[in-house]
C-alpha positions in Angstrom: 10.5 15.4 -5.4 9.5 16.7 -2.0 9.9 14.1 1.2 6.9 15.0 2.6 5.0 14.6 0.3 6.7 11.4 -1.0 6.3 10.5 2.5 3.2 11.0 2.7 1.5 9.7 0.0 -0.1 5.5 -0.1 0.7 2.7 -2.5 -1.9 2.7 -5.3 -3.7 -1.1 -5.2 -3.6 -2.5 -8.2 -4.5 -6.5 -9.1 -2.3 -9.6 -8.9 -2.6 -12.5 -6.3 0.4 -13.9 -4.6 -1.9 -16.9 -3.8 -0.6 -20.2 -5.7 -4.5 -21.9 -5.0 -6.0 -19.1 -7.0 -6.4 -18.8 -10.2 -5.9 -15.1 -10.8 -8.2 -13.1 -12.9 -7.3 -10.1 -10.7 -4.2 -8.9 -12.6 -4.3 -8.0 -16.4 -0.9 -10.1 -17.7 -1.3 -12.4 -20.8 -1.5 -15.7 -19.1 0.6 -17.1 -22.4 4.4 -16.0 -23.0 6.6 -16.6 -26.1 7.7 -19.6 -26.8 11.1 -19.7 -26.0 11.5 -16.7 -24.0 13.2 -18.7 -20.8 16.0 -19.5 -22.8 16.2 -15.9 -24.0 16.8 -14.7 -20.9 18.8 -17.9 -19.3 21.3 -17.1 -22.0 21.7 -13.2 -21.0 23.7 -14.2 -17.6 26.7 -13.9 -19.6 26.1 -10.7 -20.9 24.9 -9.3 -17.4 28.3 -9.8 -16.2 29.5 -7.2 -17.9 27.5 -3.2 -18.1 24.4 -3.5 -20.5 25.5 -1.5 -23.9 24.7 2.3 -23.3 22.5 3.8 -25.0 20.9 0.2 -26.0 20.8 0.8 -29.5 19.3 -2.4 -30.7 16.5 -2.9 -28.0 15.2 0.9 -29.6 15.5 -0.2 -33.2 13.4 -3.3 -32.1 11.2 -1.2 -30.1 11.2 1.2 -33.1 10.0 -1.1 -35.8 7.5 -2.2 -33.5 6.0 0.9 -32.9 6.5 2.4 -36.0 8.7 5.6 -35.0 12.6 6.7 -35.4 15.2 4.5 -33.3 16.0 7.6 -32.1 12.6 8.9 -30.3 12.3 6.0 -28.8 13.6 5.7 -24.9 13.7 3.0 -23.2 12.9 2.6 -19.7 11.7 -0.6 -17.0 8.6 -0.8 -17.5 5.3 1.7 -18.5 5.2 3.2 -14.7 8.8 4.2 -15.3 7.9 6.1 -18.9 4.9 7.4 -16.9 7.1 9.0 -14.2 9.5 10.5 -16.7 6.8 12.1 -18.6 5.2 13.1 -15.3 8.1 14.2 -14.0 9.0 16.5 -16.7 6.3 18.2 -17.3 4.3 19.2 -14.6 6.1 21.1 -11.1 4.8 22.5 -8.3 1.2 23.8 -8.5 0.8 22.5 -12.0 -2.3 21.2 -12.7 -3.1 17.8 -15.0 -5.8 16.6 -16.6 -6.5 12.8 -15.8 -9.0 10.5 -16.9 -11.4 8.9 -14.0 -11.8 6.0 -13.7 -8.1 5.3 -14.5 -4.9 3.9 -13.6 -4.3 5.5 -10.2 -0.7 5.7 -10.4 -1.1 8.9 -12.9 -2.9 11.4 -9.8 0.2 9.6 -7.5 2.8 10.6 -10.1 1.1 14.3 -10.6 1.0 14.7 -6.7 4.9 13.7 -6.0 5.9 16.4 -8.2 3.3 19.0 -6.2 0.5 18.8 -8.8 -3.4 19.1 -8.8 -5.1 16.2 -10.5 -8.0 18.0 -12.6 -10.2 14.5 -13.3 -12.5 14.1 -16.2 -15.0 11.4 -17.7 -12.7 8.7 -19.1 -15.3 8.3 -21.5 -15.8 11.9 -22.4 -11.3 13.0 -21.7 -10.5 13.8 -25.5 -13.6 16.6 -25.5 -11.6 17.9 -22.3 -10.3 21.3 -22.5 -6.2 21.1 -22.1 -5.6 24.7 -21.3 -4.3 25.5 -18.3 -3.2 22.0 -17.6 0.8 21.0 -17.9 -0.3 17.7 -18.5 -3.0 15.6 -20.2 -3.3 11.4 -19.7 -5.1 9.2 -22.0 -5.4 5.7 -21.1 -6.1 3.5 -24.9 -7.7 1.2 -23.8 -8.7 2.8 -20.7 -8.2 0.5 -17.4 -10.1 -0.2 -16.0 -13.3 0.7 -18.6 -12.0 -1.5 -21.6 -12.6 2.1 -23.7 -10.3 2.2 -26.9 -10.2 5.5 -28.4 -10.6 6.6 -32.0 -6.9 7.2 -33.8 -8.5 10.9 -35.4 -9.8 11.9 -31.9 -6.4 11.2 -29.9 -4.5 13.0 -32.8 -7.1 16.0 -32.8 -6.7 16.2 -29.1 -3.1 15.9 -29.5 -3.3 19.3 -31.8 -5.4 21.1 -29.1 -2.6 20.4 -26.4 -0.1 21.1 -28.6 -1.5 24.7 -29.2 -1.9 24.9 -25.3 1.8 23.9 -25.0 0.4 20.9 -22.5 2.3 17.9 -23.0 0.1 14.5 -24.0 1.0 11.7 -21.8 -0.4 8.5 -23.9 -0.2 5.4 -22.2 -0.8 2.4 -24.1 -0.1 -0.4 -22.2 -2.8 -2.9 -23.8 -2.6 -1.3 -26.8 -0.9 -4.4 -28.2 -4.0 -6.6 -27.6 -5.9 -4.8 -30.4 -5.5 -3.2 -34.3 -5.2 0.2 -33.4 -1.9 2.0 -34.5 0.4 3.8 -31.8 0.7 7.6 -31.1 4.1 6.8 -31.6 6.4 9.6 -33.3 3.3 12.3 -32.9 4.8 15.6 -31.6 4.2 16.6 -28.1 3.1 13.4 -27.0 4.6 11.1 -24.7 3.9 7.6 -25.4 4.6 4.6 -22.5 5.0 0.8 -23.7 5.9 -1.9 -21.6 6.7 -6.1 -21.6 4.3 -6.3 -18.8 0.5 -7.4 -20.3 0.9 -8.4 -24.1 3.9 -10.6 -23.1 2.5 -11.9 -19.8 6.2 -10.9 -18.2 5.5 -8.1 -15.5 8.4 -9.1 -13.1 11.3 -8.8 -15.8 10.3 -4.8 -15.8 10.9 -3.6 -19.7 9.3 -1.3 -21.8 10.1 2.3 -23.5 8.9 6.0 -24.2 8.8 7.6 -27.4 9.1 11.6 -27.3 10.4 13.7 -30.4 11.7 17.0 -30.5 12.9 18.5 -27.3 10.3 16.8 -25.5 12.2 13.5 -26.6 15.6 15.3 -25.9 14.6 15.6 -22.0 13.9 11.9 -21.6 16.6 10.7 -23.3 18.5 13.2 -21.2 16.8 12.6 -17.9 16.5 8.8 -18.4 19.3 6.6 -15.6 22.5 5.0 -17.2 22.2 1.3 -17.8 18.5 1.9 -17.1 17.5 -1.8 -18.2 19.5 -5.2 -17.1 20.8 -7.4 -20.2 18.5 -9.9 -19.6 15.4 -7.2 -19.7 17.2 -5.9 -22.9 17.8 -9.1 -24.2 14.4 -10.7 -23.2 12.2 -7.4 -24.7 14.4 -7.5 -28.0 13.0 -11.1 -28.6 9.5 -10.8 -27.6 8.7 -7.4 -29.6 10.0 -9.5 -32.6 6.8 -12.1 -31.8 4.9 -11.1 -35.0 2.8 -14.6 -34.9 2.7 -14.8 -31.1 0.8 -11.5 -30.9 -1.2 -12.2 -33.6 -2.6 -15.3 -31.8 -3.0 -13.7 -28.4 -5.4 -10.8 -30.0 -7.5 -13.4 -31.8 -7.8 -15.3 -28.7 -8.5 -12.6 -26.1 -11.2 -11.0 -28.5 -12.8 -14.2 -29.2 -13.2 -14.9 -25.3 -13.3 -11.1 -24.1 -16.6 -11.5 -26.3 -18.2 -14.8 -25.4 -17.3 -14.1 -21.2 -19.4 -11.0 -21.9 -22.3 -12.3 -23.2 -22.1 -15.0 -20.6 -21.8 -12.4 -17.5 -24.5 -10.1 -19.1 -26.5 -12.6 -18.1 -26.2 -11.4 -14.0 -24.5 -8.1 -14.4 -23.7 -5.0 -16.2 -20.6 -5.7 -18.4 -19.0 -2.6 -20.2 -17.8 -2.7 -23.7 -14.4 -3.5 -23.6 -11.2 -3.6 -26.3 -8.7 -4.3 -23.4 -7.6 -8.6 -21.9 -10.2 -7.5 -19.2 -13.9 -6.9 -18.5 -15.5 -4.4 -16.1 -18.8 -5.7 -14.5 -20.7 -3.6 -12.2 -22.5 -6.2 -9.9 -25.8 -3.4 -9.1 -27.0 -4.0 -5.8 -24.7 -7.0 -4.2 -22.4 -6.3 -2.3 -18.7 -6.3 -3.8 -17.1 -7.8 -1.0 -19.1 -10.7 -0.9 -18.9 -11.4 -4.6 -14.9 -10.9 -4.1 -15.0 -13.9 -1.4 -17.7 -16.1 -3.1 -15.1 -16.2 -6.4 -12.2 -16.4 -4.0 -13.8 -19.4 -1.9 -14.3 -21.3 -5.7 -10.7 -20.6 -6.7 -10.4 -17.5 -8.2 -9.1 -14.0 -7.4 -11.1 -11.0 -9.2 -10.3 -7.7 -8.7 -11.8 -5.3 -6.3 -12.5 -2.7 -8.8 -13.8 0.1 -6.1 -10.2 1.4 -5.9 -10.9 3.1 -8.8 -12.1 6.6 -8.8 -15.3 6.9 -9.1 -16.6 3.4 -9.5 -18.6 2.0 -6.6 -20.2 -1.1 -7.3 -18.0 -2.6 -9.8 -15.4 -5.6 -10.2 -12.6 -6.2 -12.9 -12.1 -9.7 -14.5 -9.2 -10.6 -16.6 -9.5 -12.4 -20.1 -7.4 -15.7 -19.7 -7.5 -19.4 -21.5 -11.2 -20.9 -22.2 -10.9 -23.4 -19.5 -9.8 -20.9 -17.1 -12.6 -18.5 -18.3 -14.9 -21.2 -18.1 -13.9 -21.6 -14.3 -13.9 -17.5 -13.5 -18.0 -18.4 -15.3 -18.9 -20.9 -12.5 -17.3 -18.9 -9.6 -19.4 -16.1 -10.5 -22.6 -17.9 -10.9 -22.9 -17.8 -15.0 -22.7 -21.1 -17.2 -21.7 -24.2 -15.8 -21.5 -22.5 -12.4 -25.9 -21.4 -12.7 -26.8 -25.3 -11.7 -25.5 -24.7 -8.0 -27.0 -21.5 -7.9 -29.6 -21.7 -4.9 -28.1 -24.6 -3.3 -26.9 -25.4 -0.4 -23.9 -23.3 -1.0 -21.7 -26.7 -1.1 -18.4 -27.0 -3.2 -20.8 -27.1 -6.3 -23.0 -24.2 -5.5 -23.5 -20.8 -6.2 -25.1 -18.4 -3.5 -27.8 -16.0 -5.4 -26.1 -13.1 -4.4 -22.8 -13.6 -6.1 
């Protein structure tokens, strides 16, 4: 990694508010976590006083059978960004050039420029018709973030056949692939695959998650990836939740049931993409963003900012959360319960027209 450019190079914003009167619908997490997950973890401290188990054998079996792969593909790291940055780091070098998806997860064009790459950027919706040749890398966000756009299991494997043939490794990050049906990319050759803790389990602080890689693409992870990579409580904690069959169950019921009925509701003022993801991407037409940002954050909620992301201009992300709490994020933004303010005085219950 060069310094300059490391140097050189921003933070990516991303959501989450640090604000404890907000309500946050700015940041993807599952509001819900496994029961009994805190005493999971409270009852690692005695196993953190000595070195975690190296390699963690269980926590891949766990992560195996939940992905449906061999133990021994899988690779685990802290966290998706961290099986992002291996992967990235891997395989593209100086000059390389990578084919992204746009809009999309902006830490993938940071990762491809620390290691002295081009970021090639293509239609999320349109990135599996993308040509893969002459790129040492190709990224495909399922569900996309910030678009909700879950791709079809044929097209990623047919894509994955093209890159394969073009000898450009598949970077497939699937990081709210829990929240629906769809079956991982896990075990496919020449493709990458990044899980993390972070948004099905509603734990992003406790920084878990895995790779899967085979072949010799596998063998360079598991030979690039940092001794005692994961503490014994992030070990411990992402053994237990993977094992959640009922709790994840329950949280894709729930999150399609209210992705589905906040979208009709906000289709009633804005543009609302189709969405498979814990999230919904409005485009707000002619209002200005900022001020729809502040009018939701002076009602008690935090939505994210969604300009950020390449290519979108006019556009705000809302997560998927409880039904009161969605019935809340509703009335900041002027739809529902919140529509009998609307035109008021602009008083604790009312809604300015141009949110």
């Amino acid at each position: 990694m060069n310094r300059e450019r490391a140097t050189s190079l921003g933070r990516e914003p991303h959501g989450s508010s640090d604000d404890s009167d907000l309500l946050d619908f700015s940041a993807n997490a599952n509001p819900e976590v496994p029961d009994g997950v805190e005493r999971v973890y409270r009852a690692a401290f005695e196993t953190a006083r000595t070195y975690p188990p190296e390699p963690p054998d269980a926590f891949r079996r766990t992560a195996a059978d939940y992905v449906d792969c061999d133990p021994e593909q899988v690779v685990p790291m802290p966290g998706g960004l961290a099986a992002i940055r291996a992967a990235v780091a891997l395989a593209v070098d100086d000059g390389d050039a990578a084919l992204l998806p746009a809009p999309s997860f902006g830490e993938y064009a940071r990762e491809v420029r620390l290691r002295g790459g081009e970021p090639a950027f293509v239609d999320a919706d349109r990135v599996l018709d993308a040509d893969p040749g002459d790129h040492a890398l190709a990224v495909v966000c399922t569900p996309n973030n910030p678009t909700g756009t879950g791709y079809d299991r044929d097209a990623l494997l047919a894509f994955a056949e093209r890159c394969r043939e073009t000898d450009t490794v598949l970077l497939v990050d699937e990081a709210f692939l829990g929240f629906t049906e769809r079956e991982s990319l896990a075990g496919t050759d020449g493709v990458v695959v990044a899980r993390a803790l972070t948004k099905l389990f509603g734990l992003p602080g406790i920084r878990a998650g895995f790779a899967v890689a085979t072949g010799d693409l596998g063998a360079a992870l598991r030979g690039a990836r940092r001794t005692w990579n994961l503490s014994a409580p992030a070990l411990a904690t992402g053994e237990y939740c993977l094992r959640r069959e009922d709790f994840v169950r329950e949280t894709r019921e729930r999150v399609r049931l209210e992705r589905e009925r906040l979208r009709d509701a906000l289709s009633e003022r804005y543009e609302v993409a189709p969405s498979e993801a814990p999230f919904l991407l409005l485009d707000v037409g002619d209002r200005d963003v900022d001020r729809v940002v502040e009018r939701a954050r002076d009602r008690g909620v935090a939505i994210r900012d969604a300009r950020s992301f390449r290519g979108l201009d006019s556009h705000v992300r809302v997560a998927v959360r409880r039904p009161a709490e969605n019935d809340r994020l509703l009335a900041a933004l002027g739809v529902g319960d919140g529509r009998a303010g609307e035109g008021g005085s602009g008083g604790d219950g009312g809604v300015e027209s141009d949110v």
